[in-house]
C-alpha positions as CSV (number, residue, x, y, z in Angstrom):
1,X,173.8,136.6,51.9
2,X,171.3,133.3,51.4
3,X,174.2,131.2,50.8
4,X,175.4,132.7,54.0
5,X,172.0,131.6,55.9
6,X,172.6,128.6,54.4
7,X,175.5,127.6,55.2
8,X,174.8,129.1,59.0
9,X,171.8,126.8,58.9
10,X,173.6,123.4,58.2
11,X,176.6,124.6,60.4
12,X,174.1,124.8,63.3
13,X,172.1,121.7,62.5
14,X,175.4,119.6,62.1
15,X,176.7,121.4,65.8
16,X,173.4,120.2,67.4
17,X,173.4,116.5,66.3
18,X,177.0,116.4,66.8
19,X,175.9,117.2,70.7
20,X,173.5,115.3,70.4
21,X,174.9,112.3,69.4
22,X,177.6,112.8,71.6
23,X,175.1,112.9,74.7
24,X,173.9,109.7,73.5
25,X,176.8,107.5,73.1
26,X,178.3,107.5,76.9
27,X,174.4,106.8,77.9
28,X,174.9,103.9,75.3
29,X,178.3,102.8,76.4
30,X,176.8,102.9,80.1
31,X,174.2,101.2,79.3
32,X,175.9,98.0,77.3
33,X,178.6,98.2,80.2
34,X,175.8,97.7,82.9
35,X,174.0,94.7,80.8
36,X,177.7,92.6,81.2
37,X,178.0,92.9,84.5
38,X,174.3,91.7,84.8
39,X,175.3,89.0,83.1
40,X,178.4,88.3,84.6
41,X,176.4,88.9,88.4
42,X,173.8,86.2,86.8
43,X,176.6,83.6,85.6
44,X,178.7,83.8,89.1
45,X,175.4,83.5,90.6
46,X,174.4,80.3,88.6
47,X,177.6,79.1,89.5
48,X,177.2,79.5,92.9
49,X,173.9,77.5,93.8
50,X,175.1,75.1,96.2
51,X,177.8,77.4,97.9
52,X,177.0,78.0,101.6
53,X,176.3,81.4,102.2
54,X,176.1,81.6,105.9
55,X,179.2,83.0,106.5
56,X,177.5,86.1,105.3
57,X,174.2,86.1,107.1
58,X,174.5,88.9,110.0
59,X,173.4,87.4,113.2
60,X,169.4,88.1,114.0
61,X,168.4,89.7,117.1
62,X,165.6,87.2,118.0
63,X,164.2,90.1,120.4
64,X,162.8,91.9,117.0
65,X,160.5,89.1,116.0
66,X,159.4,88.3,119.4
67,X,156.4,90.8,119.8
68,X,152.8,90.2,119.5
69,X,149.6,90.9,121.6
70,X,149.3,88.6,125.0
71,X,146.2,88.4,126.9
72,X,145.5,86.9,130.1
73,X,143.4,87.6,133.6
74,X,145.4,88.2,136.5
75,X,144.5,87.8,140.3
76,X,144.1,90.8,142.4
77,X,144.2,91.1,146.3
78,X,141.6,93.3,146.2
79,X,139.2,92.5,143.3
80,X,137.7,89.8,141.7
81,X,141.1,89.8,139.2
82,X,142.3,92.1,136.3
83,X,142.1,91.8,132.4
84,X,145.8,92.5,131.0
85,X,146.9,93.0,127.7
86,X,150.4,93.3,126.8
87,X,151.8,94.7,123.5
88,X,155.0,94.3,123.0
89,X,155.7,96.2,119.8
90,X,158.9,96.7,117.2
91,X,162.2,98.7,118.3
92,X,161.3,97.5,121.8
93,X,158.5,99.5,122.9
94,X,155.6,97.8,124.8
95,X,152.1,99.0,125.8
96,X,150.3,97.6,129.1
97,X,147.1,97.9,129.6
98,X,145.6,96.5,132.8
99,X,141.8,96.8,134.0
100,X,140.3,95.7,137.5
101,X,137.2,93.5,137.3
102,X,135.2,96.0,139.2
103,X,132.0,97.9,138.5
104,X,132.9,100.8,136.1
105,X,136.4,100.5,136.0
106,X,138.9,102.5,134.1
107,X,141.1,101.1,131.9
108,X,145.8,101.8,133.6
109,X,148.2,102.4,130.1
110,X,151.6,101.8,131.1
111,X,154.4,102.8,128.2
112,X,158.0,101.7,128.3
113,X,160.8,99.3,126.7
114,X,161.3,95.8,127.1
115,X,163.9,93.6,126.9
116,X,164.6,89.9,125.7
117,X,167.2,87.6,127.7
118,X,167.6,84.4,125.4
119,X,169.5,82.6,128.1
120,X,167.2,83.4,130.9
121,X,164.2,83.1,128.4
122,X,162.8,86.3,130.2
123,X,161.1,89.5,129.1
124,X,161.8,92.6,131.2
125,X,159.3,95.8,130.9
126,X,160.9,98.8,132.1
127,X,158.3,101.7,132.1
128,X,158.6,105.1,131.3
129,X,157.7,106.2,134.2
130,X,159.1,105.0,138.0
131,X,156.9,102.6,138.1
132,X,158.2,99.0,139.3
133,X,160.0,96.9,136.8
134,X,158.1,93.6,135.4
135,X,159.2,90.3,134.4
136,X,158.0,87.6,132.3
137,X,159.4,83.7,131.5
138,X,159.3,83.0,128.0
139,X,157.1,79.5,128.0
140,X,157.1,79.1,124.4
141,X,156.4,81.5,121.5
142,X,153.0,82.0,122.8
143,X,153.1,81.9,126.3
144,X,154.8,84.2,128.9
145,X,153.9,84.0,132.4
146,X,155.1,86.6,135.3
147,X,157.4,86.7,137.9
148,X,157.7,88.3,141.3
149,X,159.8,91.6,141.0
150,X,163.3,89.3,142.2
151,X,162.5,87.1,139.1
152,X,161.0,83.9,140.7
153,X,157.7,82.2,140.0
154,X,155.0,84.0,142.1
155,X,153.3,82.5,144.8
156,X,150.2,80.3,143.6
157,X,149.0,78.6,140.6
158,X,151.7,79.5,137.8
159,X,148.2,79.3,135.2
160,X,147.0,82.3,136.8
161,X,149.8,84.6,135.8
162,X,149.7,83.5,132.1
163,X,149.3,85.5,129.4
164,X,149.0,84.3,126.0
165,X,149.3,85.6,122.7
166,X,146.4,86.7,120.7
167,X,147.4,84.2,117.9
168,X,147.2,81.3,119.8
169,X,144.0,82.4,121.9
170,X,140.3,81.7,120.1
171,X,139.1,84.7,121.6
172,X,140.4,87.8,122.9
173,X,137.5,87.5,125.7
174,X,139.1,86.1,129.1
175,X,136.5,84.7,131.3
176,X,136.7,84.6,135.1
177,X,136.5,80.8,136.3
């Protein structure tokens, strides 16, 4: 009956290693199999230094890294002018924020989307609501200045619709000259 046991016992133990090493071996042929085509990857790649890639490249929608923070002051028929901020923010979203330079005054959020037209280097902000669509001429990477609502330069000095962007500004102050 011990002799039994015994040989139970090693039957067993040589059963479980048998799995055991079984297990182990595909992980170590994976594993040998993945370290060739590094090396492969790396030698093609080594190879391949001075090969012109931009073939490849998808094109870039320049409207996803235009967006930043613009300030400026605006004039106002009826006030003394109004402190904008514009955010125009990733996936196309923008935030307005306009205030009146009046005693007390509370602060207008407008929400919506914008859009970016390279040839007519214009941004378009089309708000959530019904309000009135807005455009802006791109003057550089830092500079947009507004339009009339048919998409011509408003009446007046063009330096008073001009907002600039919070990088290229000293101070996000706007002082009323």
């Amino acid at each position: 009956m011990q002799t039994l046991k015994k040989q139970l016992k090693q039957n067993l133990a040589l059963i479980f290693f048998g799995t055991l090493f079984s297990a182990y071996h595909p992980a170590m042929a994976r594993t040998d199999l993945e370290a060739q085509e590094k090396y492969l990857k790396a030698r093609v790649n080594s190879s391949q230094q001075n090969t012109d890639h931009s073939a490849h490249i998808s094109p870039i929608d320049k409207s996803q890294d235009f967006h930043g923070v613009f300030y400026g002051y605006l004039p106002c028929n009826d006030c003394d002018g109004i402190k904008a901020t514009l955010s125009l923010k990733q996936n196309n979203n923008y935030l307005l924020v306009t205030q009146p330079a009046r005693e007390s005054s509370r602060e207008f959020y407008e929400k919506g989307k914008y859009s970016w037209n390279d040839e007519n280097r214009t941004v378009v902000l089309t708000p959530r609501n019904e309000s009135s669509v807005k455009q802006y001429r791109i003057e550089d990477e830092g500079t947009l200045i507004q339009l009339n609502s048919d998409g011509g330069k408003m009446a007046g000095d063009e330096d008073r619709y001009t907002l600039r962007r919070s990088d290229t500004v000293k101070s996000r102050e706007v002082h009323i000259h």
